[in-house]
BABAKE-741114 format. One record per residue: x, y, z of N, C-alpha, C in turn. Coordinates in Angstrom, 1 decimal, padded with zeros to 4 digits, m for minus. Layout:
N
n.east = X n.north = Y n.up = Z ca.east = X ca.north = Y ca.up = Z c.east = X c.north = Y c.up = Z
...
//
This chain:
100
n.east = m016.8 n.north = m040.8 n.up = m016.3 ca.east = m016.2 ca.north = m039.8 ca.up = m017.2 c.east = m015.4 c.north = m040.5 c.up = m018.3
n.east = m015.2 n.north = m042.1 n.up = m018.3 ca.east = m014.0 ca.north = m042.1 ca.up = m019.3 c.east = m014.7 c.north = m042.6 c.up = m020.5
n.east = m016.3 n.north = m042.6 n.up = m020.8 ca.east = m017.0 ca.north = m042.6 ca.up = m022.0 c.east = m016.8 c.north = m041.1 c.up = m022.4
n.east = m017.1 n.north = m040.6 n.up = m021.7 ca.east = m016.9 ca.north = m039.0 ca.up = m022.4 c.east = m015.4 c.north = m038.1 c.up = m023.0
n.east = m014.5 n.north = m038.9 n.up = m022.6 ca.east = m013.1 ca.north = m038.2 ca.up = m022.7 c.east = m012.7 c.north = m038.7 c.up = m024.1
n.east = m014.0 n.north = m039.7 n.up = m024.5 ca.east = m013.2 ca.north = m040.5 ca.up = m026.0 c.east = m014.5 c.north = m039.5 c.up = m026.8
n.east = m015.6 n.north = m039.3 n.up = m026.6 ca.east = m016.3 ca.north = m038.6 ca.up = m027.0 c.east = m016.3 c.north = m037.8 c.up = m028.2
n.east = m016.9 n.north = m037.7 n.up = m029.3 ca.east = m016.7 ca.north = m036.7 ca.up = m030.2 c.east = m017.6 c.north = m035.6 c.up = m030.5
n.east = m017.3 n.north = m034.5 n.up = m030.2 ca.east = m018.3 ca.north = m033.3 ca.up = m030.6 c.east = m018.0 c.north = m032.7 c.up = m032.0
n.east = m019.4 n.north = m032.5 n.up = m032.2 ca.east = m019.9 ca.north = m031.7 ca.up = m033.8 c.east = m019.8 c.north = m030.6 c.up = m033.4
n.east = m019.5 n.north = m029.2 n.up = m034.0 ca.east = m020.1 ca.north = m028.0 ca.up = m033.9 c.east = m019.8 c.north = m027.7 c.up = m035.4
n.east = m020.9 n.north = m026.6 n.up = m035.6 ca.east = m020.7 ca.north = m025.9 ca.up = m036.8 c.east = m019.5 c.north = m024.7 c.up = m036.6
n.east = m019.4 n.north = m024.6 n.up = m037.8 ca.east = m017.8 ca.north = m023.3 ca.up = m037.4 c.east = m018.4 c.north = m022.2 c.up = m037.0
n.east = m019.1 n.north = m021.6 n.up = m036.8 ca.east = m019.8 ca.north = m020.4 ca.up = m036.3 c.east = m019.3 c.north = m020.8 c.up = m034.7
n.east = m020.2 n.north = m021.7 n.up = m034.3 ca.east = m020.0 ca.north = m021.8 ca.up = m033.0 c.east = m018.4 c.north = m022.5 c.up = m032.1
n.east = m017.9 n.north = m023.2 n.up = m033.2 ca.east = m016.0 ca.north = m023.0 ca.up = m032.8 c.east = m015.5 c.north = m022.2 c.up = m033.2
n.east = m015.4 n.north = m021.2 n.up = m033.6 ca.east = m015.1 ca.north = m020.0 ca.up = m034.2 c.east = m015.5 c.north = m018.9 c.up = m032.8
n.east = m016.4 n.north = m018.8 n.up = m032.5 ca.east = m017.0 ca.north = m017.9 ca.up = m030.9 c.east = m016.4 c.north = m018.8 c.up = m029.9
n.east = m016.4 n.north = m020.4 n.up = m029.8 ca.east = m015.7 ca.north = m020.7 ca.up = m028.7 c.east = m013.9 c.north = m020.4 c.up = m028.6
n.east = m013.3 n.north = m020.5 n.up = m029.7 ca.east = m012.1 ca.north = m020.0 ca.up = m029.6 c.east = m011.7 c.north = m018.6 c.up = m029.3
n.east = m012.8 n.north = m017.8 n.up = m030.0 ca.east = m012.5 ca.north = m016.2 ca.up = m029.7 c.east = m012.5 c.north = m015.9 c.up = m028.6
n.east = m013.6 n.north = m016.7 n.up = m027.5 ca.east = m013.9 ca.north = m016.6 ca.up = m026.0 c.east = m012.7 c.north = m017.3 c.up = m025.3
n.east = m011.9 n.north = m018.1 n.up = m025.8 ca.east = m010.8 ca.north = m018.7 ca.up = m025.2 c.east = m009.7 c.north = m017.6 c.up = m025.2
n.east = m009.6 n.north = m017.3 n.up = m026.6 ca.east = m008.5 ca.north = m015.9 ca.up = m026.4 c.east = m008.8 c.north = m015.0 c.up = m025.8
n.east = m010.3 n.north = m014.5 n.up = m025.5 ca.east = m010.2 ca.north = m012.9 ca.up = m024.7 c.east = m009.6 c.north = m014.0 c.up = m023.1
n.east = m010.2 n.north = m014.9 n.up = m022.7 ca.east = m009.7 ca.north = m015.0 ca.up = m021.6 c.east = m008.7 c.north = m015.3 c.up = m020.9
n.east = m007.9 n.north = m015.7 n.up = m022.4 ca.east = m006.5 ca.north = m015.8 ca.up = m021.9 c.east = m005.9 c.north = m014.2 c.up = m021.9
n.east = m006.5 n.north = m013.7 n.up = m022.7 ca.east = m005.8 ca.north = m011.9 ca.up = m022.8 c.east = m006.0 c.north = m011.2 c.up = m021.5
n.east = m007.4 n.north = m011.6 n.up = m020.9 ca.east = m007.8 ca.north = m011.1 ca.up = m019.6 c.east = m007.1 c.north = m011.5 c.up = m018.3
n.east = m006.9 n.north = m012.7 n.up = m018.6 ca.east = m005.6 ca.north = m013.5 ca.up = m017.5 c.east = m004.5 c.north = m012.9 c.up = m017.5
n.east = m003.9 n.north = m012.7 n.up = m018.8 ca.east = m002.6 ca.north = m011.8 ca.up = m018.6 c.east = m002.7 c.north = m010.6 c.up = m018.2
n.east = m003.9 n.north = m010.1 n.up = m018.3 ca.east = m004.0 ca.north = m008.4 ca.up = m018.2 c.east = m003.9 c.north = m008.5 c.up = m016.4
n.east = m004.5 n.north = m009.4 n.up = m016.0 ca.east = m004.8 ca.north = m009.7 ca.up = m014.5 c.east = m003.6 c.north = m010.2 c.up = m014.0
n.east = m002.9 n.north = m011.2 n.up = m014.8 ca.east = m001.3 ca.north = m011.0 ca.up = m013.7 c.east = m000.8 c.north = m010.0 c.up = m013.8
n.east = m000.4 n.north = m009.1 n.up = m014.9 ca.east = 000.2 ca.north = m008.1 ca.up = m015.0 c.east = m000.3 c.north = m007.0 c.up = m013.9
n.east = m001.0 n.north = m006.9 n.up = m013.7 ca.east = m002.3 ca.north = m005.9 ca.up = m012.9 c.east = m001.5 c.north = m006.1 c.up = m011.2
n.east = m001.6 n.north = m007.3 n.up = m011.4 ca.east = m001.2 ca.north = m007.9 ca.up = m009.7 c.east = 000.4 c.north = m008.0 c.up = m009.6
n.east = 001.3 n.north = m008.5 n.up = m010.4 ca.east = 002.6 ca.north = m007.7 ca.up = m010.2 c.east = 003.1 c.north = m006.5 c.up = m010.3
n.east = 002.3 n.north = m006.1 n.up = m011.3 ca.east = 002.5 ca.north = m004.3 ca.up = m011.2 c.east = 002.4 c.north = m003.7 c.up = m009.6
n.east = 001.6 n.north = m004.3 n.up = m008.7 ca.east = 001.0 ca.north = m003.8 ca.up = m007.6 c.east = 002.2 c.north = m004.3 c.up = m006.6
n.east = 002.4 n.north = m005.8 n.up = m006.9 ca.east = 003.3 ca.north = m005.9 ca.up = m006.3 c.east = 004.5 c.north = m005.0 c.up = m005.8
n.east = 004.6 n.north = m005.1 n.up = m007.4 ca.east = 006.3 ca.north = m004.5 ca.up = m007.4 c.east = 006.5 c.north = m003.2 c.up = m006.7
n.east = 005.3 n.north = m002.3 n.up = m006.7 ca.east = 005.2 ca.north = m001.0 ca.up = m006.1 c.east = 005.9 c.north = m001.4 c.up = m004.7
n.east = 006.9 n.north = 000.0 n.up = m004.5 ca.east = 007.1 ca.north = 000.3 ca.up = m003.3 c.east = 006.3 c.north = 000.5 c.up = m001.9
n.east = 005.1 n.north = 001.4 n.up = m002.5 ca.east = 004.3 ca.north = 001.6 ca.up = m001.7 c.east = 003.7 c.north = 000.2 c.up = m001.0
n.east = 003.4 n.north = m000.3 n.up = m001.5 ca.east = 002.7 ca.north = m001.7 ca.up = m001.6 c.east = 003.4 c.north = m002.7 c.up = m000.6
n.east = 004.7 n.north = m002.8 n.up = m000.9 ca.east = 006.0 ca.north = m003.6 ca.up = m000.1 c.east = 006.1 c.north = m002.5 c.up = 001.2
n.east = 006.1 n.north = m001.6 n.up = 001.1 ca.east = 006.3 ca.north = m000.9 ca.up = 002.5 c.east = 005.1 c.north = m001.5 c.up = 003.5
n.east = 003.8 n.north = m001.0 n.up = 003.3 ca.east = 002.7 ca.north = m000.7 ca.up = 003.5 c.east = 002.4 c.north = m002.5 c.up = 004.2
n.east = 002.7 n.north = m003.4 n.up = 003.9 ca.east = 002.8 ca.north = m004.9 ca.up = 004.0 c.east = 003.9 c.north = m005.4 c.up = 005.1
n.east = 005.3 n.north = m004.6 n.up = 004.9 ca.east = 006.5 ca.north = m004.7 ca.up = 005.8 c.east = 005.6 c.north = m003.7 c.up = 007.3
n.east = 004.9 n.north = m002.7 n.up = 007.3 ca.east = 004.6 ca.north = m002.0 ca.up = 008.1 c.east = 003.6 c.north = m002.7 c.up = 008.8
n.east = 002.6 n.north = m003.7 n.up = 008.4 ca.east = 001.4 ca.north = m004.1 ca.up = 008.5 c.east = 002.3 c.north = m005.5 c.up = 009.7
n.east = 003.4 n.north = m006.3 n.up = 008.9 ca.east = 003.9 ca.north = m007.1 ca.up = 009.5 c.east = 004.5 c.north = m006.8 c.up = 010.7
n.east = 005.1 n.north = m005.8 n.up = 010.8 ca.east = 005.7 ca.north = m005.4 ca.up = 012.0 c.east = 004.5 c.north = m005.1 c.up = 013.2
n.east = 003.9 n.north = m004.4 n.up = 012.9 ca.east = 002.5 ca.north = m003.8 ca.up = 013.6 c.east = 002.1 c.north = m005.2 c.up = 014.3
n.east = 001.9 n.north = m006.3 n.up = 013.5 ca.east = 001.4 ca.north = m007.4 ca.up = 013.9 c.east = 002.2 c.north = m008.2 c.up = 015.0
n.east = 003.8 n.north = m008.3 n.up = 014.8 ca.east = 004.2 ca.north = m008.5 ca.up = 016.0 c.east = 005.0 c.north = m007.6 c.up = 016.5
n.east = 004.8 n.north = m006.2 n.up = 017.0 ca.east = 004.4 ca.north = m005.3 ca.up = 018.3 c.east = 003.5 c.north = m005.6 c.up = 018.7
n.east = 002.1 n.north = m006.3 n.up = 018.2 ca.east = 001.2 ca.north = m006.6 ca.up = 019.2 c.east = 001.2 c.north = m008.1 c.up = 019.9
n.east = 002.0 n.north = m008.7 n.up = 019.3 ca.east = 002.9 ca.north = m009.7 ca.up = 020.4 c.east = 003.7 c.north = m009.6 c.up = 021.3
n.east = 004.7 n.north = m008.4 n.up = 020.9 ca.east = 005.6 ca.north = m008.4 ca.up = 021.9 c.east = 005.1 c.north = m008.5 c.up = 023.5
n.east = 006.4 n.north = m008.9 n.up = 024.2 ca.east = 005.9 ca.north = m008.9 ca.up = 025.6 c.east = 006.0 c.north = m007.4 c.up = 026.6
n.east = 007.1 n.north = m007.0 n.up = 026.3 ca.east = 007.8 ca.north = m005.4 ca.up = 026.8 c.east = 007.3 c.north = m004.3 c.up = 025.8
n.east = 007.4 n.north = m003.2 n.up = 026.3 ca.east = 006.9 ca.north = m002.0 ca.up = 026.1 c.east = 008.2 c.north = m001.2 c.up = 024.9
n.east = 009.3 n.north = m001.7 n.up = 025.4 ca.east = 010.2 ca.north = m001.4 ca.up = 024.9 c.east = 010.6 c.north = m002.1 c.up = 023.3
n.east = 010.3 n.north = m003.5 n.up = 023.4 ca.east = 010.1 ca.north = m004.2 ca.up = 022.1 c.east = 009.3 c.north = m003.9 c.up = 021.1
n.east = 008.1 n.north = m003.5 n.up = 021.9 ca.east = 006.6 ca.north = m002.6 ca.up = 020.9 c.east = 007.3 c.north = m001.3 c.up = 020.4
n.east = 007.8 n.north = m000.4 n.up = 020.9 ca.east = 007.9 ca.north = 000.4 ca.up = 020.7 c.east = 009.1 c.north = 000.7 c.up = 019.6
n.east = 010.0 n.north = m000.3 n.up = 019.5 ca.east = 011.1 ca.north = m000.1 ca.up = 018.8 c.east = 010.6 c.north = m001.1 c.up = 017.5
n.east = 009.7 n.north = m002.0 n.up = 017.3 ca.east = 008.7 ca.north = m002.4 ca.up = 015.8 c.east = 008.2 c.north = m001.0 c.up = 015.1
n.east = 007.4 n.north = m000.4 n.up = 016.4 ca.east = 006.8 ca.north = 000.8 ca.up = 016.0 c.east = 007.5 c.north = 002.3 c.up = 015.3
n.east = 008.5 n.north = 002.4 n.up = 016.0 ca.east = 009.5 ca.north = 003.3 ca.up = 015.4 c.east = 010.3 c.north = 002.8 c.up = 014.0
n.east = 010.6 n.north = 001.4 n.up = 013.8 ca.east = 011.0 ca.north = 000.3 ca.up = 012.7 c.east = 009.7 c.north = 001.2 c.up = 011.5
n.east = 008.5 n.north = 001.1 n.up = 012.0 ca.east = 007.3 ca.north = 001.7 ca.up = 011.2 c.east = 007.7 c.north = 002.7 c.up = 010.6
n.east = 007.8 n.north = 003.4 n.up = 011.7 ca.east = 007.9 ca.north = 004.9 ca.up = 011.0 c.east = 009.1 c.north = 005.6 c.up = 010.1
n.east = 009.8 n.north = 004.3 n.up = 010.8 ca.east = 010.9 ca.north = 004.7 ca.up = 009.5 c.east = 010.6 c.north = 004.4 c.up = 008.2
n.east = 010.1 n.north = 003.2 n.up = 008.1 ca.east = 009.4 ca.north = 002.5 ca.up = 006.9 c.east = 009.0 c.north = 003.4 c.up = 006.1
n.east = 007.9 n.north = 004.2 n.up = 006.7 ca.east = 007.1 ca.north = 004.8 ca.up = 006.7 c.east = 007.6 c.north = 006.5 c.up = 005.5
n.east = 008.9 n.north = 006.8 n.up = 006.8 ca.east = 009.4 ca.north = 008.2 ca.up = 006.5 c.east = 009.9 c.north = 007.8 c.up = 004.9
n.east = 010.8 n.north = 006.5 n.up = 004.9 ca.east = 011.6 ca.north = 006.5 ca.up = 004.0 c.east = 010.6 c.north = 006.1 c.up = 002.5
n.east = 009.7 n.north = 005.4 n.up = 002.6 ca.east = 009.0 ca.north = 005.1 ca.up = 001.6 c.east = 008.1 c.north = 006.4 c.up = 001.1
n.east = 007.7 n.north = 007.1 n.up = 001.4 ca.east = 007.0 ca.north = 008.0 ca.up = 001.1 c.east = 007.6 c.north = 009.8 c.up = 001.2
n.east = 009.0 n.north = 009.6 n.up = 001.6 ca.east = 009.4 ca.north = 010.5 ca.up = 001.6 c.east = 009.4 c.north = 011.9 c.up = 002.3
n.east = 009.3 n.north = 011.5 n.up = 003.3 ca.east = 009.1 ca.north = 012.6 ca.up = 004.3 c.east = 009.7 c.north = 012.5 c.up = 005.8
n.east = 010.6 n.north = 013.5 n.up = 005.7 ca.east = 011.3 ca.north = 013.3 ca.up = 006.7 c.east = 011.1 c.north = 013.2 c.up = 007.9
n.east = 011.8 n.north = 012.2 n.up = 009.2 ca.east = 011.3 ca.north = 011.7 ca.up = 010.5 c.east = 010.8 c.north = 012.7 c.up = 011.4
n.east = 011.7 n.north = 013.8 n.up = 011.8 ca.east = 011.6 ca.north = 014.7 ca.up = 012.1 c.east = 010.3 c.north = 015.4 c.up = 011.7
n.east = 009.6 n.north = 015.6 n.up = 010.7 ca.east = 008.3 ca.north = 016.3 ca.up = 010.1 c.east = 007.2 c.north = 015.0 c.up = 011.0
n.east = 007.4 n.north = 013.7 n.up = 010.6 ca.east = 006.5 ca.north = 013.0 ca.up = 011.1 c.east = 006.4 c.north = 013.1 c.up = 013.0
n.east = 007.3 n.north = 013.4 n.up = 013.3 ca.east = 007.3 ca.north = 013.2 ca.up = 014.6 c.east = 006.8 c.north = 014.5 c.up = 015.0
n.east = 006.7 n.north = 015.2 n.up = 014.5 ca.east = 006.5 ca.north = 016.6 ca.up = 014.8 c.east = 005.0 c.north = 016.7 c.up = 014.2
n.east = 004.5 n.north = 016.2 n.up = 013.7 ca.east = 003.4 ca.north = 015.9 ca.up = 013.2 c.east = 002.6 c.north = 014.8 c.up = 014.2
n.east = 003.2 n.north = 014.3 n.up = 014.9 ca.east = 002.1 ca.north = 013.3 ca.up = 015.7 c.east = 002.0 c.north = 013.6 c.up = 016.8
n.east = 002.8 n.north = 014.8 n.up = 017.5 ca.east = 002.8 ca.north = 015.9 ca.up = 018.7 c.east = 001.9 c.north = 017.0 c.up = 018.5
n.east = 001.9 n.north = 017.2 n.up = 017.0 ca.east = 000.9 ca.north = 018.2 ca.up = 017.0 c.east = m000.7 c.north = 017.8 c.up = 017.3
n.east = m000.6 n.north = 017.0 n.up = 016.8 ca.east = m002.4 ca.north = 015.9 ca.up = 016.8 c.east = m002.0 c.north = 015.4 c.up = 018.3
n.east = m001.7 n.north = 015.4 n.up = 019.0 ca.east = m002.1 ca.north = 015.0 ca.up = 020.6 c.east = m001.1 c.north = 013.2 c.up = 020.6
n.east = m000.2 n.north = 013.2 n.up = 019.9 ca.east = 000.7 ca.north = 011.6 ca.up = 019.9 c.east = m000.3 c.north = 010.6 c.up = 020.0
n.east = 000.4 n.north = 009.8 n.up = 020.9 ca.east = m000.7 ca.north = 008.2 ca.up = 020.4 c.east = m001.0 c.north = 007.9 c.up = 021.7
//
């Protein structure tokens, strides 16, 4: 490669002129794409939904029934508070569907 790196390329301006234009959309496309993925980040929903997923993951480590269960209620608080609906309705909601 180190014949090539001293290398000189021709192009006519038509075709540096399209290579640069293709360099900008893709840098415009790159920013559209981080912005895209912090936007998502930053969402609540998003950060709950990930804190819920984490916990889930170790309740199914836990060793006692009791440690599972108090991740899993940790959830549903998550859950109540992020989305806005109060504990009491969810609990009363997962009685009505036959619980877990």
């Amino acid at each position: 490669m180190g014949k090539l790196e001293s290398a000189t390329v021709t192009l006519n301006y038509k075709e540096f002129k399209e290579l640069v234009g293709k360099a900008e959309q893709l840098e415009e496309k790159e920013e559209l794409i981080k912005d895209f993925i912090k936007e998502k980040e930053d969402k609540k929903e998003i950060k709950a939904l990930d804190d819920i997923s984490n916990l889930l993951i170790e309740a199914s480590e836990c060793k006692t029934s009791r440690d599972k269960q108090n991740l899993i209620v940790q959830c549903i608080e998550i859950y109540s508070t992020t989305f806005d609906i109060p504990l009491e309705e969810l609990i009363s909601l997962d009685r009505y569907k036959g619980g877990l």
